[in-house]
C-alpha atoms as a printed R data frame, in Angstrom:
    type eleno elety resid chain resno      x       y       z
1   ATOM     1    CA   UNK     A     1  0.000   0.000   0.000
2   ATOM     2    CA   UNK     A     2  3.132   2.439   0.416
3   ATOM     3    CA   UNK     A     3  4.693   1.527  -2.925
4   ATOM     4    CA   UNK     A     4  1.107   2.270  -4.498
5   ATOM     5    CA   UNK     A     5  0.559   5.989  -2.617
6   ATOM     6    CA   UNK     A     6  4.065   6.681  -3.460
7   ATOM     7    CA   UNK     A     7  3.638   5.725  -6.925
8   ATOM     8    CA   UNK     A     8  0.649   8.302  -7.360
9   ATOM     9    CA   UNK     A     9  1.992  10.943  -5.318
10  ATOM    10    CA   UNK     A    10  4.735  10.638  -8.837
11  ATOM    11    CA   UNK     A    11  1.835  10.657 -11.298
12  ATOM    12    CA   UNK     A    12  1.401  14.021 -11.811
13  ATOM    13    CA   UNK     A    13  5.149  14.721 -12.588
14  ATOM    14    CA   UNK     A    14  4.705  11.963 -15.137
15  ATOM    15    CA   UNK     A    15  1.945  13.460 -17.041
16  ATOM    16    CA   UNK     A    16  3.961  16.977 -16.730
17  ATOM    17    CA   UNK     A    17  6.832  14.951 -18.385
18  ATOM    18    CA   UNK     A    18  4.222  13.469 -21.269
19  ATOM    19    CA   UNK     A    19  2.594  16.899 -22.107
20  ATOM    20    CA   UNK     A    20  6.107  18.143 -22.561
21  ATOM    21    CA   UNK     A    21  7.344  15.027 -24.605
22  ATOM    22    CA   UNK     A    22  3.581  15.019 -26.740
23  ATOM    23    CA   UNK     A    23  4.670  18.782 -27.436
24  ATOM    24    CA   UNK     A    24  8.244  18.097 -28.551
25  ATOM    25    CA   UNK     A    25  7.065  15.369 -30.684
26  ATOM    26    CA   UNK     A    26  4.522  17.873 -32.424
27  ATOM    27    CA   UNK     A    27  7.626  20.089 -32.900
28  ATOM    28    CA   UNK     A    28  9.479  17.834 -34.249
29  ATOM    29    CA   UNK     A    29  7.341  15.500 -37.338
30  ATOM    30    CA   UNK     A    30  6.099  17.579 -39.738
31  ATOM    31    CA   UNK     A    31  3.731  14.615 -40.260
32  ATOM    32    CA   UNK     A    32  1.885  15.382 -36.686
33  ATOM    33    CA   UNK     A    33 -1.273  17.294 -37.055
34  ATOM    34    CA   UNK     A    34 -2.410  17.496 -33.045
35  ATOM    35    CA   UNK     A    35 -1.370  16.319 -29.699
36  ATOM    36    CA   UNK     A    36 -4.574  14.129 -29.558
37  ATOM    37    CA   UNK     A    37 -2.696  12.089 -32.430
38  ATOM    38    CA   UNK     A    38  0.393  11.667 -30.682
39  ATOM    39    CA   UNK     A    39 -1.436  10.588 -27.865
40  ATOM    40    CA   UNK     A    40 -3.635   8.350 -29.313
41  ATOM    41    CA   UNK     A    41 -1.499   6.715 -31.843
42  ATOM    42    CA   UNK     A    42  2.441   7.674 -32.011
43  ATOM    43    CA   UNK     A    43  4.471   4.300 -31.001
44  ATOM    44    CA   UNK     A    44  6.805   6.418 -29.871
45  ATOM    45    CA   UNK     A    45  5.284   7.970 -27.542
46  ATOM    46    CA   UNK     A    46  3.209   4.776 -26.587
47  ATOM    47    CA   UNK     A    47  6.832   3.601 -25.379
48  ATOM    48    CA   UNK     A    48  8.072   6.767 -23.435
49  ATOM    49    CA   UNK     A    49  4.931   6.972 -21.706
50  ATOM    50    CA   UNK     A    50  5.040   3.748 -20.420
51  ATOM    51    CA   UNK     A    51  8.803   3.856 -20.157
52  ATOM    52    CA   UNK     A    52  7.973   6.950 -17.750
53  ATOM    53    CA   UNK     A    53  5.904   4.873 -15.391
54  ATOM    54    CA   UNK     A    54  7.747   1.529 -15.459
55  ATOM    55    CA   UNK     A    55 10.747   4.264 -14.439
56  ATOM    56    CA   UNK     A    56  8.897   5.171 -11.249
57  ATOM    57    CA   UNK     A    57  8.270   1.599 -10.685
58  ATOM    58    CA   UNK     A    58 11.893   0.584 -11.027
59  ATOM    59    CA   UNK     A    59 12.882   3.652  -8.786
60  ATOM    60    CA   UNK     A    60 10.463   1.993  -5.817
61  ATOM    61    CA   UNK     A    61 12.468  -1.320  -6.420
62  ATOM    62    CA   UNK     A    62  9.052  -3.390  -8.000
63  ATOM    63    CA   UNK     A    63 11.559  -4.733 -10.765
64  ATOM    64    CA   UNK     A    64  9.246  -7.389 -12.269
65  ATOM    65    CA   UNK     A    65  6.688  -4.985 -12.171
66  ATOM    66    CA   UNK     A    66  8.639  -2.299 -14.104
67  ATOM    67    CA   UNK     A    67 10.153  -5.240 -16.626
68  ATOM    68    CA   UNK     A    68  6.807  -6.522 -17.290
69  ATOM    69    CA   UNK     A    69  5.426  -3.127 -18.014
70  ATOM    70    CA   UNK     A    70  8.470  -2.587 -20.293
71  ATOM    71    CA   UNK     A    71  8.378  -5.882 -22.146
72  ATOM    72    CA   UNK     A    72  4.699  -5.093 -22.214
73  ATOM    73    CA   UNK     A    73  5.541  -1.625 -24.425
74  ATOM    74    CA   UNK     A    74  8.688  -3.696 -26.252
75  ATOM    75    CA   UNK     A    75  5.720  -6.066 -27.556
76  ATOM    76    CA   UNK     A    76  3.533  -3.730 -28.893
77  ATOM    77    CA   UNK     A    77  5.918  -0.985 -30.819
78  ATOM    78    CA   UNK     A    78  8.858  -2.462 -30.864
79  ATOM    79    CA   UNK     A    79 10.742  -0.098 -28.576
80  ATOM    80    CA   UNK     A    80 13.306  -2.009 -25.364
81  ATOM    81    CA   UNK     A    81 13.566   0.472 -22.894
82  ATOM    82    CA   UNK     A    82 14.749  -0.567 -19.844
83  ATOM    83    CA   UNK     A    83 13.084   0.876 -17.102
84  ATOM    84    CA   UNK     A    84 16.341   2.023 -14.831
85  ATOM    85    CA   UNK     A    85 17.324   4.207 -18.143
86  ATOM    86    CA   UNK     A    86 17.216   7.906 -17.321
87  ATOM    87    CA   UNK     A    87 15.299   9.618 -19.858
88  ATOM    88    CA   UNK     A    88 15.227  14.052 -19.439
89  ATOM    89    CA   UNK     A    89 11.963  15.439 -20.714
90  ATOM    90    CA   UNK     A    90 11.168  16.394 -23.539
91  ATOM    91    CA   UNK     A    91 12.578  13.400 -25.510
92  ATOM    92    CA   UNK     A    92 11.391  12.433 -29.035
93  ATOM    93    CA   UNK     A    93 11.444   8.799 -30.536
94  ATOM    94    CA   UNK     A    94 10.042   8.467 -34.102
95  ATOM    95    CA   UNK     A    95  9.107   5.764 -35.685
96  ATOM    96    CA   UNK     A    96  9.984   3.541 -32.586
97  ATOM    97    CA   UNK     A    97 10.252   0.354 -34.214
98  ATOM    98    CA   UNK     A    98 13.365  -1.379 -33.360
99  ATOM    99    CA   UNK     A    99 15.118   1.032 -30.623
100 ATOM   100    CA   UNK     A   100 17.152  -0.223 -27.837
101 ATOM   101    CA   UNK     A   101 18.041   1.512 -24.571
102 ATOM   102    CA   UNK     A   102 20.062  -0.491 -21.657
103 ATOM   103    CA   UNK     A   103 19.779   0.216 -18.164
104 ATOM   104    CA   UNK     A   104 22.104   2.508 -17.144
105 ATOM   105    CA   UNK     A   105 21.862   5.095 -20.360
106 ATOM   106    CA   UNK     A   106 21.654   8.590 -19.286
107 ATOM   107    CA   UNK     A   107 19.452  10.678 -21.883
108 ATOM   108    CA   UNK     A   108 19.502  14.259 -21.520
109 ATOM   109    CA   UNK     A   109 16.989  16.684 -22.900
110 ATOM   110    CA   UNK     A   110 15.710  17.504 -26.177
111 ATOM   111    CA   UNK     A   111 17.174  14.312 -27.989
112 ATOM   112    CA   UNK     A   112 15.878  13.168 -31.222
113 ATOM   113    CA   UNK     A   113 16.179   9.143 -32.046
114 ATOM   114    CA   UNK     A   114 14.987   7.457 -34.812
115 ATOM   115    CA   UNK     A   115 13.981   4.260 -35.459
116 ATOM   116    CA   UNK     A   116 16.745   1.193 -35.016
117 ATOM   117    CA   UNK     A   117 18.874   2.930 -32.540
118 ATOM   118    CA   UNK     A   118 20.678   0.925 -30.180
119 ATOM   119    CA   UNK     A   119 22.229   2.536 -26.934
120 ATOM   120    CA   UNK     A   120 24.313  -0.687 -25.661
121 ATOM   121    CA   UNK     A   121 26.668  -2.149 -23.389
122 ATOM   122    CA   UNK     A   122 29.653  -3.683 -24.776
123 ATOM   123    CA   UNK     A   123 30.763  -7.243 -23.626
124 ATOM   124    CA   UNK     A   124 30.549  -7.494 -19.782
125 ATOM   125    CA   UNK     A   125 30.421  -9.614 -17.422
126 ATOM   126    CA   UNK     A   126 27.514 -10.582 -14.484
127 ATOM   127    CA   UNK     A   127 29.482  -8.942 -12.106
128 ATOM   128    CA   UNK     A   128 29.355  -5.507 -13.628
129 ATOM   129    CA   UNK     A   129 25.230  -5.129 -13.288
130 ATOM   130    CA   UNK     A   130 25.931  -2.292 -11.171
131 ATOM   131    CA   UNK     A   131 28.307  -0.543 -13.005
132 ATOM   132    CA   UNK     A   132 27.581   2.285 -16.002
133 ATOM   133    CA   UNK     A   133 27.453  -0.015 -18.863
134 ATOM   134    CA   UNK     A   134 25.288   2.030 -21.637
135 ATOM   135    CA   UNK     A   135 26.086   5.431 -23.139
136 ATOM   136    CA   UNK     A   136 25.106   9.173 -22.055
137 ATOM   137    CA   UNK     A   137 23.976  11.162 -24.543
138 ATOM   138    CA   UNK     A   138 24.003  14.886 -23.737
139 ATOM   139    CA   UNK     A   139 20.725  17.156 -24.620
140 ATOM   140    CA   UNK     A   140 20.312  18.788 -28.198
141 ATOM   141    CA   UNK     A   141 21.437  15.456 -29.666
142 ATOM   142    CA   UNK     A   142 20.084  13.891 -32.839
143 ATOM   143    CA   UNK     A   143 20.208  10.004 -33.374
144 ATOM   144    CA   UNK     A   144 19.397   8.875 -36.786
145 ATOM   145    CA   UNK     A   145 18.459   5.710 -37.963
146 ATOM   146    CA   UNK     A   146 20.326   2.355 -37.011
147 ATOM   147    CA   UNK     A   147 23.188   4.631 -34.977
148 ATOM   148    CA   UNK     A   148 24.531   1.932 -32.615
149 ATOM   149    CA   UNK     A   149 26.547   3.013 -29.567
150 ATOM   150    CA   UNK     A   150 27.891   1.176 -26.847
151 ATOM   151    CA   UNK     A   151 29.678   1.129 -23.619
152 ATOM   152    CA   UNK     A   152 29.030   3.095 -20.367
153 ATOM   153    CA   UNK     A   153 32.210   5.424 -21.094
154 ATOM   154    CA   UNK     A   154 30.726   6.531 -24.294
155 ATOM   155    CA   UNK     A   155 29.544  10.216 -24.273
156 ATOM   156    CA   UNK     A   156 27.525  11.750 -27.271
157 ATOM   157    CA   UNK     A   157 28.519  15.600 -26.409
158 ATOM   158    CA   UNK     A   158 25.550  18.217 -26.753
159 ATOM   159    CA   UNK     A   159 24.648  19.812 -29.920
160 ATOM   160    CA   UNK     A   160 26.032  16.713 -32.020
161 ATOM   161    CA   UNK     A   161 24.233  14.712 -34.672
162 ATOM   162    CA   UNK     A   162 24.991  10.912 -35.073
163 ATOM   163    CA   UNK     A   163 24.374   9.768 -38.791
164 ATOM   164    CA   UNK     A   164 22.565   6.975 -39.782
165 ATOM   165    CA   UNK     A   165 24.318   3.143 -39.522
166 ATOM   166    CA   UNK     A   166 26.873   5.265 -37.305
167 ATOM   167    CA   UNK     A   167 28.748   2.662 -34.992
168 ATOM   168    CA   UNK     A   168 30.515   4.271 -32.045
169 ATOM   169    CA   UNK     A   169 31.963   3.307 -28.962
170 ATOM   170    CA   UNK     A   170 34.325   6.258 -27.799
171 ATOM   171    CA   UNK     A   171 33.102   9.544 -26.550
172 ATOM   172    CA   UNK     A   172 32.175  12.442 -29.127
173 ATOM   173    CA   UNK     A   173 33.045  15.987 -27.800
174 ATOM   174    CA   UNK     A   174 30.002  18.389 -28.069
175 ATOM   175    CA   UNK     A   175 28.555  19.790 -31.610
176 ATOM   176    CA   UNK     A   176 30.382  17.302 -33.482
177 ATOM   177    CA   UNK     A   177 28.490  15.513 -36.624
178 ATOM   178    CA   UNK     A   178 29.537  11.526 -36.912
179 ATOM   179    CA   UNK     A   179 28.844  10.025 -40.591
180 ATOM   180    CA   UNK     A   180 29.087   6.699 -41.688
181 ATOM   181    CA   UNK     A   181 31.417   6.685 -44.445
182 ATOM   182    CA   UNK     A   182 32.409   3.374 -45.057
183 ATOM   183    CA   UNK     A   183 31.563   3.308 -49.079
184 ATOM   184    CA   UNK     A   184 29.414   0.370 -50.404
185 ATOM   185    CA   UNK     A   185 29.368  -0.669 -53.910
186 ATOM   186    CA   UNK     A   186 27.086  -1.715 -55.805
187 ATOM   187    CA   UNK     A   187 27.908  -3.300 -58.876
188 ATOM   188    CA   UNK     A   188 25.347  -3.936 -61.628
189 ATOM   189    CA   UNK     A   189 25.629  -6.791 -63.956
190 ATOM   190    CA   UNK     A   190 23.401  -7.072 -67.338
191 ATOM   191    CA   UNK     A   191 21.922 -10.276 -67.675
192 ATOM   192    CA   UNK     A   192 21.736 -11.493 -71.795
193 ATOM   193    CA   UNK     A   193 19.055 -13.117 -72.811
194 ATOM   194    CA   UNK     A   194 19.656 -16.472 -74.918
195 ATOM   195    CA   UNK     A   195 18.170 -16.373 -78.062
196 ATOM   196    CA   UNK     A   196 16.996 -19.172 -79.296
């Protein structure tokens, strides 16, 4: 009964949190026409809603409570975020589908990611669960698509822009851009018909 009244004496930070992600998301997707849509039927805000209460949950110590509400959101958009993550409001995820954040990332304010994003630990062992495994990323950051980044040293500095299929596992002083520029080619080969 004391987890539960100090879970709703949290609730209405939680919704102050939502309006301000619902309003960064309207900001932010050119495709968004009201906040009723993005409440009603934005994945991505589906899973930082939920993320926001499984967070209180996790900060009370009800772990399978706060795993099963996570797994819950994971199932239905597609969108792992553990519940001990610290996510600053306002925070916009678009698309959702495919994002990973690990325990102990640190997300700072107004941070853009984009579907297929992975903020990971790098290979460590059982006895590390309560070390910083999973990266920070500082506020004013944009993640683009299927940016991976891994390892709880790993520091995306403010201002700085990750590029799509980016794979990082350093720190990245602030209002740096990181591209992807490992060239693929693509190599085209005509077919001939047989005539016969």
């Amino acid at each position: 009964e004391n987890y539960w009244y100090q879970f709703l004496h949290k609730l209405p930070m939680v919704l102050e949190d939502l309006n301000k992600d619902a309003s960064y998301f309207l900001e932010n997707d050119p495709a968004s026409n009201s906040l009723q849509e993005i409440y009603l039927a934005y994945p991505g805000f589906y899973a930082i809603a939920i993320y926001r209460l499984s967070h209180e949950l996790y900060l009370l110590d009800l772990m399978l409570f706060s795993r099963l509400m996570s797994e819950y959101a994971h199932h239905i958009t597609g969108t792992d975020i553990h519940a001990g993550a610290t996510i600053a409001s306002p925070c916009f995820i678009d698309h959702a589908t495919g994002i990973v954040i690990g325990e102990t990332s640190v997300i700072e304010k107004n941070v853009k990611i984009y579907q297929g994003v992975t903020l990971g630990a790098l290979s460590v062992e059982k006895d590390m669960k309560n070390s910083k495994r999973h990266p920070t990323v500082e506020e004013n950051v944009c993640l683009y698509a299927n940016a991976t980044i891994l390892g709880g040293k790993a520091i995306i500095g403010k201002n700085s822009i990750v590029g799509g299929n980016s794979w990082v596992t350093k720190s990245i002083p602030a209002d740096s851009i990181v591209l992807n520029t490992t060239t693929t080619e693509v190599k085209v080969k005509e077919i001939k018909k047989n005539e016969n």
